[in-house]
C-alpha positions in Angstrom: -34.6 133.8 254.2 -34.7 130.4 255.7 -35.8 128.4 252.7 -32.7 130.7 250.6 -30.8 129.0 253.7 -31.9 125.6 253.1 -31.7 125.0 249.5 -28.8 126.8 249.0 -27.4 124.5 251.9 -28.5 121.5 250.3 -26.7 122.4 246.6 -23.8 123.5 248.1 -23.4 120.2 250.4 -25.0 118.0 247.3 -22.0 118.9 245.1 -19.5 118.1 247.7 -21.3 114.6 248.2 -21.2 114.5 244.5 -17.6 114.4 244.3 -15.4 110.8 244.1 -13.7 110.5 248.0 -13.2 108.0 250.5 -16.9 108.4 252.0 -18.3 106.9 248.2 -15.4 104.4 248.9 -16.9 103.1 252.0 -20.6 103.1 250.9 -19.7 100.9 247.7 -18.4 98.9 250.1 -20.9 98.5 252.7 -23.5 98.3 250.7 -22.1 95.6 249.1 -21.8 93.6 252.5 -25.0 94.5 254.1 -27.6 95.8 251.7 -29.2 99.2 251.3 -29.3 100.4 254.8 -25.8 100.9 255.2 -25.8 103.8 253.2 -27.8 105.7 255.6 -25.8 104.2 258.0 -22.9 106.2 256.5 -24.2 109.2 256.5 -25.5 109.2 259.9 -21.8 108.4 261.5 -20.9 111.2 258.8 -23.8 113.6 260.0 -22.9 113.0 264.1 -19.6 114.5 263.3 -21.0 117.7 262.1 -23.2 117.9 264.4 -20.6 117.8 267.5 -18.3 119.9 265.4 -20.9 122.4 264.5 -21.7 122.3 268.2 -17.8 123.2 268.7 -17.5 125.9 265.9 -20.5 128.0 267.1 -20.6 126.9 271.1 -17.8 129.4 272.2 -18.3 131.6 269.5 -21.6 133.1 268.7 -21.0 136.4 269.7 -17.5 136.1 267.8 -19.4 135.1 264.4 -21.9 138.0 264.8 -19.6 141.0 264.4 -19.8 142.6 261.0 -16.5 142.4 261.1 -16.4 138.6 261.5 -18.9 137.8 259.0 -17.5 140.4 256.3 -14.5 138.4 256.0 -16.5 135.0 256.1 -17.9 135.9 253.5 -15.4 136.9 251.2 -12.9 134.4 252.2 -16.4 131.7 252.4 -17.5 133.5 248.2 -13.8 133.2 247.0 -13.8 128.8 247.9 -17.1 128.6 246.6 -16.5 130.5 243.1 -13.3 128.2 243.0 -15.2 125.3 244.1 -17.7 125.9 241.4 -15.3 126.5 238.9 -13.3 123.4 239.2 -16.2 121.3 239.6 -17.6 122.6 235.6 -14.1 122.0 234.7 -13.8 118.5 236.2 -17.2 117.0 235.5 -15.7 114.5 232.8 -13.2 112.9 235.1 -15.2 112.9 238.3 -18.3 111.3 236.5 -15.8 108.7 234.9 -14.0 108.0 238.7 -17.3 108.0 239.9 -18.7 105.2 238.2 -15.3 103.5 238.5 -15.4 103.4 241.9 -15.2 99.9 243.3 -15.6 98.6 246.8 -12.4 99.0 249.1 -11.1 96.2 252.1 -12.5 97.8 254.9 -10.5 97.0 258.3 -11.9 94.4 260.8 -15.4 95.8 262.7 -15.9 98.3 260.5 -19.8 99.0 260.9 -21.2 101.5 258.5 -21.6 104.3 261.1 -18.1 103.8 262.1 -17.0 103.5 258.4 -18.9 106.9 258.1 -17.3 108.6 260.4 -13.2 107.4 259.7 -13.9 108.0 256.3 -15.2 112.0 257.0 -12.2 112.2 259.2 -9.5 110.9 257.0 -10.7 113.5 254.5 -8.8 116.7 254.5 -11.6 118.4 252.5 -14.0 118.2 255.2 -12.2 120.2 257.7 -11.2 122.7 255.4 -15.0 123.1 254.4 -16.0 123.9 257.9 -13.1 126.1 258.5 -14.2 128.5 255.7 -17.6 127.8 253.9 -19.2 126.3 257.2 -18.4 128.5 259.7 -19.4 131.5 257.0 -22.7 129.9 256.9 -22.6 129.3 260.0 -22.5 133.1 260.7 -25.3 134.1 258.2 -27.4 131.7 259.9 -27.0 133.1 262.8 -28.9 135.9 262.2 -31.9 133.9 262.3 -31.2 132.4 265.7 -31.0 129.1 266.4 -33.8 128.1 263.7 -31.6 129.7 261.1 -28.6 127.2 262.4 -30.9 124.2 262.0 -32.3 124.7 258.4 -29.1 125.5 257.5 -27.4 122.0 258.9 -30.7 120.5 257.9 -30.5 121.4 254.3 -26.5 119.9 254.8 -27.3 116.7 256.2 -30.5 116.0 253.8 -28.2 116.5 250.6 -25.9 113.8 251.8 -28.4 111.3 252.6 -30.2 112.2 249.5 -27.3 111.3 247.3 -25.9 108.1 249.5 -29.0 106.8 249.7 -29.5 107.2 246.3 -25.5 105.2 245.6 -26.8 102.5 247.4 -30.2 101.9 245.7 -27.9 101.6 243.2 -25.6 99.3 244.2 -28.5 97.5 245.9 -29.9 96.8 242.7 -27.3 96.6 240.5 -28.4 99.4 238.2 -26.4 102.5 237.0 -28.7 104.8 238.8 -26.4 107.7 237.7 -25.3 107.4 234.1 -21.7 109.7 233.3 -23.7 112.4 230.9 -26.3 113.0 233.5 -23.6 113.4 236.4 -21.7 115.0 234.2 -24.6 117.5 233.9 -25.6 117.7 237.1 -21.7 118.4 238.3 -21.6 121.0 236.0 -25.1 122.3 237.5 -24.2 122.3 241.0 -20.4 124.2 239.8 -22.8 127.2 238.1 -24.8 127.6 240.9 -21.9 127.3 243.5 -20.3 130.1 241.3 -23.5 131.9 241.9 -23.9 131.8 246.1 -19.9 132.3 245.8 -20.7 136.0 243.8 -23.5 135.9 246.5 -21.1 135.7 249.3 -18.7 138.3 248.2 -21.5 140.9 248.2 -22.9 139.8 251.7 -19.7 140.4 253.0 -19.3 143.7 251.1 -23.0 144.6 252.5 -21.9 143.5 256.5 -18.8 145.9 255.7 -20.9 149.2 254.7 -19.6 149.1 251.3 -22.2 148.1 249.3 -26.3 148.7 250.2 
C-alpha cells in the first residue's frame, strides 16, 4: 500500500508539473539568470508551502479525515477531478506541449530569489489550492490510514515528481537543449491523463468501499 501511495502520488503530481503555469514561467526565468540550481530552488520555496499547508489541512483534522463518512465523499468528489483532470489533459496534449516549449522567460520583480519566486508563483496559482482542497486532502485521508508514514510517502512521492521535472526544465535550459521534444510531451501528457483517468475510477470505488456499498 505505501509504494501504490507513492507512485501513484508522484504521476498524479508529475502531470500537474507537466502542465504550462506560472511556476514553469519563473524557472525559465531563473534559470536563465543563475544557472541550473535555481530550479531546485523553485521547487523547494514551492515544496515549503505544501508542507506548512499540509501541516494545516491534516493538523486540526485527523480525526475529521478518518470517518468513513469523510473519506467516502473524498473520494468521490477527489475520483470525479482526477477523471476530469485526466481527461482534459489527453485532450490538451497538443496545445500544452506547443505552450510548453513556447514558454519564454518572464521580468521577474526586484529581489526575486528562486525560493521566493517558487513560492509567489504556487500562490498566484488558483490551481494549487483547489488541488489541495479536493485531490490533496482526499489523499490526504487515504494516507492516513497508514499513520504518519503513510502521510510522508504520500507528500514524498508529491514533492519528488516536481523536482523531477523542474530539475529536468532547467538542465534544459542550462544547456540549451530541447530536453523535451512536443511528440514525446505530447505522449507523456497523454500518459499521465490515462492513468489519472485510472486512480480517478480508483477513487470513486474507494469511496464506494469506505461507504459499504461496494466490497
Amino acid at each position: 500500500m505505501l509504494l501504490f501511495l507513492f507512485w501513484s502520488s508522484f504521476v498524479i503530481a508529475l502531470s500537474g508539473a507537466m502542465i504550462p503555469g506560472p511556476v514553469l514561467t519563473a524557472t525559465v526565468s531563473e534559470v536563465m539568470k543563475r544557472g541550473f540550481i535555481a530550479g531546485p530552488l523553485i521547487v523547494l520555496g514551492h515544496g515549503l508551502l505544501e508542507i506548512v499547508l499540509l501541516v494545516m489541512l491534516v493538523g486540526g483534522m485527523g480525526d475529521w479525515l478518518l470517518l468513513p463518512q469523510t473519506r467516502s465523499i473524498l473520494g468521490y468528489v477527489g475520483g470525479a477531478i482526477l477523471m476530469v483532470m485526466g481527461a482534459h489533459m489527453i485532450f490538451t496534449a497538443r496545445s500544452a506541449a506547443v505552450q510548453a516549449q513556447e514558454t519564454t522567460a518572464s521580468a521577474p520583480p526586484p529581489l526575486h530569489g528562486p525560493v521566493l519566486a517558487g513560492m509567489l508563483t504556487t500562490l498566484s496559482n488558483p490551481y494549487f489550492y483547489i488541488w489541495w482542497a479536493t485531490i490533496g486532502l482526499g489523499y490526504a485521508a487515504f494516507s492516513l490510514e497508514q499513520g504518519r508514514l503513510g502521510l510522508a510517502v504520500f507528500f514524498s512521492g508529491h514533492i519528488l515528481a516536481d523536482l523531477a521535472w523542474y530539475a529536468l526544465i532547467a538542465f534544459g535550459v542550462a544547456s540549451g537543449r530541447r530536453v523535451c521534444p512536443p511528440p514525446v510531451y505530447r505522449l507523456i501528457l497523454s500518459a499521465c491523463g490515462l492513468v489519472l483517468i485510472g486512480l480517478g475510477f480508483w477513487f470513486v470505488r474507494y469511496g464506494a468501499v469506505t461507504a459499504g456499498l461496494l466490497t
